[in-house]
N, C-alpha and C positions, 0 to 999 in steps of 0.2 A: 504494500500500500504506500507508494508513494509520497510523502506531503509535499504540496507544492506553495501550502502559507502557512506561518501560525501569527494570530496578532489576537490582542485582546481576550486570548483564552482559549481563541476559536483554531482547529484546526484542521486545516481547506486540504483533501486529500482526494486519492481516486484508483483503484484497481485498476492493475494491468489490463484483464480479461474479463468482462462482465457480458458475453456472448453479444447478442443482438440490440443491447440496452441502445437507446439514443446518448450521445452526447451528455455527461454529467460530472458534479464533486457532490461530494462527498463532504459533511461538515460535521464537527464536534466538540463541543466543551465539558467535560464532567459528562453527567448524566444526561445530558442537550446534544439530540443528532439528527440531521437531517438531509436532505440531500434538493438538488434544486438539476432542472435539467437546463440546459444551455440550447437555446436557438440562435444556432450561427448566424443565419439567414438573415432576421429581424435584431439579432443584437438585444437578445433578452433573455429571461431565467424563468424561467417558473417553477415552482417549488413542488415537488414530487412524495414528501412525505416530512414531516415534523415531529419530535418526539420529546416530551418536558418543555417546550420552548413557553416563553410564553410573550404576549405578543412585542415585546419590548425587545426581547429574544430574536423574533422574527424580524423585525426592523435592523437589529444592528448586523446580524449574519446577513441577509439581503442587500443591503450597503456594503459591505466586508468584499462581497460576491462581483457582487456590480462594479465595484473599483480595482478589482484584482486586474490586471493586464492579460489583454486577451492571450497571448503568448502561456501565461501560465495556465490560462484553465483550456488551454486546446483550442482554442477559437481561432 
């Protein structure tokens, strides 16, 4: 597994091999894990499953996500 950021707790990772899956990271802090998928095309994320976050939670990984350089997360 990868990781390709840690900041603020959060840490932005992603498997080698995850078969057919679309485009995605992988994120986690403590018991906080989620994953968001990546649309190259339109240059956007959409959040694929959430786990303990809570919405504050949601907001700061989703910025984290969004500012990452597309180089890193495979875009």
């Amino acid at each position: 597994m990868p990781t390709v950021l840690i900041l603020l707790g959060w840490r932005l990772f992603f498997h080698a091999n995850e078969g057919n899956e679309p485009i995605h990271i992988h994120c986690k802090s403590g018991d906080k894990e989620c994953k968001f998928w990546i649309d190259v095309e339109n240059f956007d994320i959409q959040e694929a499953f959430a786990l303990n976050l809570s919405p504050c939670d949601k907001r700061q990984i989703r910025k984290i996500t969004e500012r990452t350089p597309n180089s890193k997360l495979g875009r």
